[in-house]
N, C-alpha and C positions, 0 to 999 in steps of 0.2 A: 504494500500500500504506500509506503513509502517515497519507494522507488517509484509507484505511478501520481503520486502528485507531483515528484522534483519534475518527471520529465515531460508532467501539461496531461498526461493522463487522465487525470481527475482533476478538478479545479479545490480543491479543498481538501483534508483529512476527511471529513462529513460526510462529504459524497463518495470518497475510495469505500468508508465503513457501508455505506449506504447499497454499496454497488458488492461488494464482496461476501462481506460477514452476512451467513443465513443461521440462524438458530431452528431449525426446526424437524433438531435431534438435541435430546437429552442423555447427560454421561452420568452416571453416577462412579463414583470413588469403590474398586473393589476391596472391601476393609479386611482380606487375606494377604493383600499386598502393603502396608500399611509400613511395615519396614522401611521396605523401598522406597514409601511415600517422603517419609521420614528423613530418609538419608536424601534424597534428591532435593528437599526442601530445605535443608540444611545446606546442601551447595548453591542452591539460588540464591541463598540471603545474602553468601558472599560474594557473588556475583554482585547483585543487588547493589552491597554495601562498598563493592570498589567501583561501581561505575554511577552513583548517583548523583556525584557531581554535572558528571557528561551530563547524564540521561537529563538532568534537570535544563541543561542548558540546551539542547535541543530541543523543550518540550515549549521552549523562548521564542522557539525560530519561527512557529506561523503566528 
């Protein structure tokens, strides 16, 4: 979505969501795998937590 606003794609973030993101399937969380949920969510926070400066500053740009 990104990438089709920079390049005129979509005129907006709005309309890339508008035009892209369909919701009309539901996931639920399998709570057998809950481990793994665990540990993966554990590395996104680091992720997260080292790039939320960038992130913030891109979220500036529109």
């Amino acid at each position: 979505m990104l990438a089709g606003v920079a390049v005129g794609e979509y005129s907006s973030y709005k309309e890339a969501v508008e035009n892209t993101v369909k919701d009309d399937k539901v996931y639920y969380p399998d709570s057998s795998n809950g481990k793994q949920y665990d540990i993966r969510y554990s590395i996104y926070k680091d992720i997260y937590s080292k790039n939320k400066n960038l992130l913030h500053r891109i979220s500036k740009l529109d």
